[in-house]
Each structure stands twice: as C-alpha cells, then as structure tokens.
C-alpha positions in Angstrom: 13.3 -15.1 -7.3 13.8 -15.6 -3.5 12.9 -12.3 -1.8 16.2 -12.4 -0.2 18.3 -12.6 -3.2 16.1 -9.9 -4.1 16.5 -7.6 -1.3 20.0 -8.3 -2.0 20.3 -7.2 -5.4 18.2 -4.0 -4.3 20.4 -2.8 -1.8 23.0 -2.1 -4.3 20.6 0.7 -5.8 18.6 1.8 -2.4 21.0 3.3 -0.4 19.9 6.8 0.1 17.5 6.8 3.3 14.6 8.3 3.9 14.0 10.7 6.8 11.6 9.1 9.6 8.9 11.7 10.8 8.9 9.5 13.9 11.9 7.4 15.2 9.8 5.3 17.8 6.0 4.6 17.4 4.4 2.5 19.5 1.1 -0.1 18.8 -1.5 -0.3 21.3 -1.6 -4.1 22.1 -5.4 -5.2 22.7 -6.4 -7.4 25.6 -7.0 -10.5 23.4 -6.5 -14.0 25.3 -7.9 -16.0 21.8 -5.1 -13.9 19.7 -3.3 -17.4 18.8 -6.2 -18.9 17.0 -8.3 -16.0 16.0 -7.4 -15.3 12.1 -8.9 -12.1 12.3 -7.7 -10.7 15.0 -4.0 -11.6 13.7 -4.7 -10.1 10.3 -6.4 -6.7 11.6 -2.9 -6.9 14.3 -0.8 -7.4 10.5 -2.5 -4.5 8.8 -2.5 -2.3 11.8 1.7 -2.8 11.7 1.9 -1.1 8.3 -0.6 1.4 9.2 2.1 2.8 11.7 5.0 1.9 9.7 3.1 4.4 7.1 2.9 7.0 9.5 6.3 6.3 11.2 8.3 6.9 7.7 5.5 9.7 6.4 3.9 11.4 8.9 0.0 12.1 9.3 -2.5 11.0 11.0 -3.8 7.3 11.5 -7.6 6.2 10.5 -9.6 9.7 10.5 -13.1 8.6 9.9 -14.2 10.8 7.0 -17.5 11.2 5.7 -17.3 10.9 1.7 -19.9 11.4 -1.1 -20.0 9.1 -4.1 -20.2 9.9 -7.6 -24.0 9.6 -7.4 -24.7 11.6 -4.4 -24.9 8.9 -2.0 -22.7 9.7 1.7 -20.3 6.6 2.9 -18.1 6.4 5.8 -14.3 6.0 4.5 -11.1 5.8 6.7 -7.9 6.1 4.7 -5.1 4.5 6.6 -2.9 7.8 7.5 -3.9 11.0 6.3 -1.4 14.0 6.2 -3.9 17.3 6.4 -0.5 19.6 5.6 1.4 18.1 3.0 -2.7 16.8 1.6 -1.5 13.3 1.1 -3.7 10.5 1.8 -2.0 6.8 2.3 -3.5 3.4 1.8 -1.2 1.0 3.3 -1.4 -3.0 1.9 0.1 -6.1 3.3 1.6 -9.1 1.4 3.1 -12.0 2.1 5.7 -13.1 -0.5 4.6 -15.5 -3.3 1.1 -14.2 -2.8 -1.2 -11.7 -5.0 -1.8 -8.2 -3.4 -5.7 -8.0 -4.0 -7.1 -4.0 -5.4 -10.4 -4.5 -3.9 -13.1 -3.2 -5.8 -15.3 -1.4 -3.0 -12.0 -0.2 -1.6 -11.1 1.1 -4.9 -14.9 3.4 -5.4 -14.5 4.5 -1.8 -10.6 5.6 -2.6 -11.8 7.3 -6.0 -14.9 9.0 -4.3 -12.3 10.5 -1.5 -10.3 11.3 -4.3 -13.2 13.7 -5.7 -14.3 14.9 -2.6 -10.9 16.4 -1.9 -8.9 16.7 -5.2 -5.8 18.8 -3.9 -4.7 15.9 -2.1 -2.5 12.9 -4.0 -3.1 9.9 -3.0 -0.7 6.8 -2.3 -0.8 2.8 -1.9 2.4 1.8 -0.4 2.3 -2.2 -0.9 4.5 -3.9 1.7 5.8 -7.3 1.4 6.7 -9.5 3.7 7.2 -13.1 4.8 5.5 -13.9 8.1 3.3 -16.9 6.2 -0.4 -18.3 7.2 -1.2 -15.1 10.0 -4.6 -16.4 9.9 -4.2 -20.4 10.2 -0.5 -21.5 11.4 1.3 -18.5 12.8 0.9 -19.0 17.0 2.6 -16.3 18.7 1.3 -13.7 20.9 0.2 -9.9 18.9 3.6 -8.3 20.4 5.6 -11.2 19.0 3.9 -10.7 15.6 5.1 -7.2 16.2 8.8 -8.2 17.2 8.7 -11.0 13.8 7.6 -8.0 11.7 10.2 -5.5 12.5 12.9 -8.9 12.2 11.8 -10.0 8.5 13.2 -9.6 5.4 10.7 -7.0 3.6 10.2 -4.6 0.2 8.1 -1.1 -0.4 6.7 0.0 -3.5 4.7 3.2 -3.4 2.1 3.6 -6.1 0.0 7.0 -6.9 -3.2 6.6 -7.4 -3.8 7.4 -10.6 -1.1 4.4 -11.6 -3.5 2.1 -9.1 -6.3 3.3 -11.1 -5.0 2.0 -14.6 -4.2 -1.3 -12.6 -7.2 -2.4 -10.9 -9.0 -1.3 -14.5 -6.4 -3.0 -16.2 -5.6 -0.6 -19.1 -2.9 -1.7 -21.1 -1.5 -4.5 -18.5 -1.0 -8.0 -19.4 -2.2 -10.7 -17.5 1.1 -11.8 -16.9 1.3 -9.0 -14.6 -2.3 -8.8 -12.8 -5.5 -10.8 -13.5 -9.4 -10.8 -12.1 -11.0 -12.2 -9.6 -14.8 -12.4 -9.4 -16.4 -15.3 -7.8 -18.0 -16.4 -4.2 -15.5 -17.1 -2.2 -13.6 -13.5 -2.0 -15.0 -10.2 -2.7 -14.5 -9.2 -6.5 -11.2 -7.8 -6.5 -8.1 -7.3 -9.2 -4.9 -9.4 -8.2 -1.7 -7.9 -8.4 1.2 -11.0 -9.0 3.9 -11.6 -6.6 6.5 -11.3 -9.7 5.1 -7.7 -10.8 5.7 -6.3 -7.7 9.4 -8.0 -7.6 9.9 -6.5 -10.7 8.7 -3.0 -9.5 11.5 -3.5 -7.1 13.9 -4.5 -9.4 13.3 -3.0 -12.7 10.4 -0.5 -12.3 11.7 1.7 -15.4 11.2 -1.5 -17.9 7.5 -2.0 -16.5 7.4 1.5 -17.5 8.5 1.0 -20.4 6.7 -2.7 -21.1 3.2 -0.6 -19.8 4.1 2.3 -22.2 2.9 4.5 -19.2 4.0 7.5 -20.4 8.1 8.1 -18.7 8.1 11.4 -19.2 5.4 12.2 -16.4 6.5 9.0 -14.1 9.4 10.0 -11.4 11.0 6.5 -9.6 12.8 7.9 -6.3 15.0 4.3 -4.5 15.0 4.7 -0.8 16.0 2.8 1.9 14.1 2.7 5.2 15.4 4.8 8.5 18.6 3.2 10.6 17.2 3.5 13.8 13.2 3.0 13.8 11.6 1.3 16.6 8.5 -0.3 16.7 7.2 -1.2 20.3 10.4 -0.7 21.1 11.9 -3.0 18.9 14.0 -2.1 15.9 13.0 -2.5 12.5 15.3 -3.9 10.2 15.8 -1.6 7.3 14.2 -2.2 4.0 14.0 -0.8 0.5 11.4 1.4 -0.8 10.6 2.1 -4.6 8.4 5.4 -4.7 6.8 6.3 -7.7 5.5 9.9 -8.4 3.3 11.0 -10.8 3.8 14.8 -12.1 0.6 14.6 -14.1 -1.4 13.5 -11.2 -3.3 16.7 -11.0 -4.4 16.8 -14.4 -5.1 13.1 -13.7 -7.6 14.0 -11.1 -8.8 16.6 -13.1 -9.7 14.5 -16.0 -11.0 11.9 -13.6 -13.5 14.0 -11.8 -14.6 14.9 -15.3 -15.2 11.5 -16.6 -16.9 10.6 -13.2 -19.4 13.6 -13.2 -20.1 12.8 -17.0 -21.0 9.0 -15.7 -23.8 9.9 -13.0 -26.9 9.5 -14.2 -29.7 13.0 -14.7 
C-alpha cells in the first residue's frame, strides 16, 4: 500500500492530538561544506531529526551519556536518544524510509536491556518513524537545513513500541517471518529486520497483529494520536502525522521477570 493512501486511511481514526512539550525546537546545523556527498554525515543529520522530534512531542532530555553495567558485570557507555528523568521514560527514536526494513540491532538491543536493568522504574520506548526522503546516503543532494525543511514537508507515520513488545520482536517469540526475519552476515551488523508491511499494519490494524501475535490484549493499551498543529522545526513547520502508541500495563512485571531471567543467565 502507498504510504499516502495509508496516511489517508489513518486520519480517519487519528484525530485526537497530542500535546507538544515544545512548540519550536531548533537543530544545531554543523559547519559541513562535504554535507552533499558525505552519507554519513546525512544519515547522523536524519537520525538527529527524530531525536528532536522525540523530545519536541515528549519532553526529556537529548543523548545523556550514561554509564551502564551489563548482565555480566562489565561497564559500557550507552546514550538513549531522549531521556525524561521525571516521568522515568527513556526513548529510542528509529528512522525508516518507506518500503524499507527498520533493523533491531543486536548490540543496540544488549545495551537497551542492560539500561533497562540498571534502572528498572523507568519504561522504555522505540518510536519508529517512517518516512520517505529516499537514498540519504547516495542520491539525496541538498544542504543539512534543506533535509531538515524536506523532513518537516513529507508524508510520515509513528508507531511507539514498549520495550518489552521490542524485546519479543528482535527474539522473535511467536512472530512469523512474514512479519520480521534475521539478518546475520558480513555486510551489516547482525540485526533482526522489522518489514515495511508490519509496521503499515501497526498503523492500520495494530489490534489484529495483536490478535495474529496472541500477545496477550488484555495487558496491551493502543492510544491513536495525531501529531501537534503548530510544531516548528528550525523554524519550519512540520506537517502533522499519525502516531499509534502502544502501552504495556504489564511492563513492570515484564522488567521484573526480565531482570530475573538475566541474573539467572550470568555465569558464577
């Protein structure tokens, strides 16, 4: 399905909005005279985007560099992408371009799961955004404030995920293939790959994935949003969007039950 027929079909059942925490946000544009041709630099300029969008619609704080202790003792340095201290939520923000996969990358993953049991009264959130500003590494040619200015412009979804729902993904516990599938090779980092269509349908339909998943509805909570009127980024407004956010009222047993399973797995 196109995304714009899908946005369309969504707007009839996201109409409530959602209450910014801040109306204008503005990204720092780097000094960069090789922006146009340096992939990296456009994707890290992509990412950053959503970081801000995150924070813009949520609140918290942007990349607090955090230092984490794994499952086996070991410390590691983990920056979650916006962290509220006061509400204790903790948000991963992901980019994808439609008709692509949206990669759960498994270092990303440990480190997520080892902040997750260093500071289990926080819930945790991957907000997956999709958009359609194609080839930002290879093709797209336009300075990192026009990225900005085509971002706010195009046609994009939401879905917000808990944790403990990413969790049973990336694992793959109970999901069909037809939905997500493995990656573990040389070329990429060993990852699991969410499908394009799955997250359409998460849009569309999420309570029959619930019900295809069997997760369990009675715990599972699907709120329909649509994003703020009048949010500016770098001045420019940002066209408004749908957002499906799923909440997860076991979460806490969830993390719980995780911590348990993790401290029965390290090794004495």
């Amino acid at each position: 399905m196109l995304l714009k027929t899908l946005i369309e079909i969504a707007e009839e059942q996201y109409k409530q909005e959602i209450r910014a925490h801040h109306r204008m946000i503005a990204i720092p544009i780097k000094s960069n005279d090789d922006f146009m041709t340096n992939g990296s630099s456009k994707a890290t300029a992509l990412g950053m985007y959503f970081e801000y969008l995150t924070k813009s619609i949520h609140g918290g704080e942007l990349k607090q560099n955090i230092r984490i202790m794994s499952a086996n003792g070991d410390y590691e340095r983990y920056k979650p992408d916006v962290v509220h201290k006061k509400k204790k939520i903790a948000w991963e923000a992901k980019a994808c371009v439609t008709g692509s996969t949206c990669n759960l990358l498994d270092y990303q993953i440990r480190k997520i799961m080892n902040y997750q049991f260093d500071n289990p009264e926080f819930t945790l959130y991957f907000a997956f955004y999709r958009h359609q500003i194609f080839g930002i590494k290879s093709s797209y040619k336009k300075s990192e404030d026009e990225l900005y200015h085509d971002l706010n412009q195009s046609r994009k979804y939401a879905v917000i995920l808990p944790l403990s729902i990413v969790e049973r993904l990336h694992n793959r516990i109970g999901v069909s293939e037809k939905f997500i599938y493995r990656y573990e090779g040389q070329t990429y980092d060993n990852c699991t790959c969410l499908r394009s269509s799955f997250l359409n349908r998460l849009l569309k339909e999420p309570e029959k994935i619930i019900d295809e998943l069997n997760w369990d509805e009675e715990r599972i909570i699907i709120e329909r949003y649509r994003s703020p009127a009048n949010q500016f980024v770098n001045s420019g407004k940002v066209s408004q969007f749908p957002i499906m956010w799923m909440k997860d009222k076991g979460y806490r047993q969830w993390v719980e039950d995780t911590m348990k399973e993790m401290i029965r797995q390290v090794p004495f």
